[in-house]
N, C-alpha and C positions, 0 to 999 in steps of 0.2 A: 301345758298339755297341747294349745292350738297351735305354738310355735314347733313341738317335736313332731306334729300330724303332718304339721309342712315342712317336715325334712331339714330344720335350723338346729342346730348344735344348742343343746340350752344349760350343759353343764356346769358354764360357768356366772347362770345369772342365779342370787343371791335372792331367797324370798325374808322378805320380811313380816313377819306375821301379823303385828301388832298397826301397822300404816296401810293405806291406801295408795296404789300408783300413784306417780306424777302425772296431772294429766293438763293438759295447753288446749285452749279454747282461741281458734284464729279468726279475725275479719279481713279479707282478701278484698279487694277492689281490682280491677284490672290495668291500674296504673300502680299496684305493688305496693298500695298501702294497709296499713294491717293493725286493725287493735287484737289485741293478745291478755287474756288471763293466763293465767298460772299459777296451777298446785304443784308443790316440793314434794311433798309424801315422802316416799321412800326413797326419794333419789339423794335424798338428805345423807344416807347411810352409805352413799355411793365411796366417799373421802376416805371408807375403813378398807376399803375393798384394796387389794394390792394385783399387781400385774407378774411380779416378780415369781407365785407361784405357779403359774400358768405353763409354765415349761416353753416360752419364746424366746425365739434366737434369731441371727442375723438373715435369716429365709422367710421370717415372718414378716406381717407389714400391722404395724396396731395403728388403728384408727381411735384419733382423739377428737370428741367432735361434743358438742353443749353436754354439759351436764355440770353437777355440783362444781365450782371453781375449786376450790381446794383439789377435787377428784382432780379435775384436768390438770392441775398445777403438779399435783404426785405420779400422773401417769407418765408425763412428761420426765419427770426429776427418772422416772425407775427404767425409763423407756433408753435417756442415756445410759444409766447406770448399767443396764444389762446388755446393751449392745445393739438393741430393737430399730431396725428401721419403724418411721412413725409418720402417720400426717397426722397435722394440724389443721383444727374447721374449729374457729369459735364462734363463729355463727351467731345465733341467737343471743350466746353471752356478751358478745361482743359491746354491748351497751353498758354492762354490768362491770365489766371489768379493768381493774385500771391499767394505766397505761405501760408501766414495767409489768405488768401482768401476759398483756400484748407482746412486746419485747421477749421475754424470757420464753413461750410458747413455740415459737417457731426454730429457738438457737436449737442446732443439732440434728430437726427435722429433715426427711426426703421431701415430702411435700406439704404445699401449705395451699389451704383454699379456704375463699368465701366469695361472697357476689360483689358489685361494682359498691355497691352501698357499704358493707362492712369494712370494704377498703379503704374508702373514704374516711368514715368512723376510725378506722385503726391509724391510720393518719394522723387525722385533729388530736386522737386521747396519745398518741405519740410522741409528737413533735415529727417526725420522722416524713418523708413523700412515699406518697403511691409506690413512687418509682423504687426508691430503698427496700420499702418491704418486700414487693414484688422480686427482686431482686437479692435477697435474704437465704433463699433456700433453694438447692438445685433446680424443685419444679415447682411452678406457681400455675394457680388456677383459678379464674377469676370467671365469674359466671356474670351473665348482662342480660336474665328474662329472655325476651322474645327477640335477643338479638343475637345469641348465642353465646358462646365462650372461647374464652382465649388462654393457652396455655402460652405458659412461658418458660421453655427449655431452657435454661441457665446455663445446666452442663454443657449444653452444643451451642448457646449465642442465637437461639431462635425462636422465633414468635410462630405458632398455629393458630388460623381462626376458625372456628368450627363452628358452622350455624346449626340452628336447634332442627330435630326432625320436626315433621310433618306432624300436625295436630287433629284429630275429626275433630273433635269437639272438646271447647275448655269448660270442663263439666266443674273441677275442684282440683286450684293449685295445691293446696294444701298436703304435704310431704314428699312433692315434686324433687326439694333440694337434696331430700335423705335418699329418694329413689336412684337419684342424680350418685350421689355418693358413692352409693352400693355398687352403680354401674363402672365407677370410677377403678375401685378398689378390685371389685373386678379383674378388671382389666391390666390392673398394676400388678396384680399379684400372679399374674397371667404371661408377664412381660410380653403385652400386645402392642403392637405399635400405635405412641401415643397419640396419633390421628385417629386410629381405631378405636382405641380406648375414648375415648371425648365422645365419638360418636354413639360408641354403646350407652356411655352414660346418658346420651342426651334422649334415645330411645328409651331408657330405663325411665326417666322423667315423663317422658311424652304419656307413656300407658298409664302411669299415679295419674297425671293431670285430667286423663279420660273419665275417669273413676271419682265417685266421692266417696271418699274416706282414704285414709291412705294406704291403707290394706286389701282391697278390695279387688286390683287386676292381680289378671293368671296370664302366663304365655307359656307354651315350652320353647325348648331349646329352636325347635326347627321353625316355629313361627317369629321368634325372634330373629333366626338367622335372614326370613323369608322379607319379614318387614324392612329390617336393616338393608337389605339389598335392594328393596324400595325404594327406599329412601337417598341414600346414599351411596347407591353403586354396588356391586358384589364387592365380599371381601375374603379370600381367602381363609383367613386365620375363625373370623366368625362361623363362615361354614364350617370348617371345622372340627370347631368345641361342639356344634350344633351336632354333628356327628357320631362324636365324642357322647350328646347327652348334658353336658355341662351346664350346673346353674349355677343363678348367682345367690 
């Protein structure tokens, strides 16, 4: 019900009656390190779920990002199978998961993201470089905290470095990477130029990390657009969708 008040499609999430959400308890330090509980709950029942009825075709973009492995392992197998562009974010799983697990995720993918850390990680559980995976799937996206991120155009042979916006205050990193995401996808599905795109995502992040909880900031369209031009310069394409009304 709180996700359809705020205007989010929820037709395709699954209740389970009988479970409790999945729910992750994080310790954040400001050097990025983090103890982490975690409940499965219902995310258990995520592996049944299929992407294949969903009516996705080659216009859509499915984002595959932590959840049950097996789920991400199927979403991926149906994501070729039907034709889906898709990124790839193992993220938090990334610890979990073995290494031809890593490997077989990104084959086929538009894009693939995670931060410098998970890179590293997918590396050593690899065998593989930085540099290979990186270089794996048209676009990569590598996120570096409070130093920003770097995209790496593969299809055009080009590197963007995109610094993080402006922060008031780091209230709670905590779903910064997902807010990051959204802004991401966004933007891809947007076909916004991926300078643009990076930078929206990084202001999408900036407002989570204001906030505690990860739920918790609002913007519209016109004060996203107003912000973004703060920070970063006017942008055409932002103004816009801000115009337009456009959320994420």
């Amino acid at each position: 019900a709180w996700m359809e008040q705020q205007g989010v499609e929820a037709s395709g999430i699954r209740l389970i009656d009988d479970e409790f959400t999945a729910s992750c308890f994080i310790n954040t330090d400001k050097s990025n390190n983090q103890i982490v509980a975690f409940y499965t709950g219902a995310m258990a029942q995520s592996r049944n779920l299929s992407l294949l009825d969903r009516g996705l075709g080659a216009n859509d973009l499915a984002i595959i990002s932590p959840t049950d492995p097996e789920a991400m392992a199927r979403a991926v197998h149906e994501c070729r199978q039907a034709g889906v562009p898709f990124l790839f974010d193992p993220g938090k799983q990334t610890p979990r998961l073995e290494g031809d697990q890593i490997l077989d995720g990104p084959r086929g993918a538009r894009v693939l993201v995670g931060n410098d850390y998970e890179f590293g990680m997918m590396a050593q559980k690899t065998g593989r470089s930085e540099a290979e995976l990186i270089a794996s799937v048209p676009l990569t996206v590598v996120t570096r905290g409070e130093e920003g991120s770097i995209i790496y155009d593969n299809t055009n042979q080009r590197q963007l470095d995109i610094p993080i916006a402006p922060i008031s205050d780091v209230v709670d990193p905590t779903g910064a990477g997902d807010a990051y995401l959204g802004g991401l996808a966004f933007g891809l599905a947007r076909d916004l130029p991926l300078d643009v795109t990076d930078r929206v995502a990084a202001l999408a992040a900036a407002y989570a990390i204001e906030k505690r909880g990860c739920q918790e900031h609002t913007y519209t369209a016109g004060e996203f657009a107003a912000r973004y031009a703060d920070a970063f310069g006017p942008s055409a394409e932002v103004e816009a969708l801000a115009g337009q009304g456009a959320s994420a």
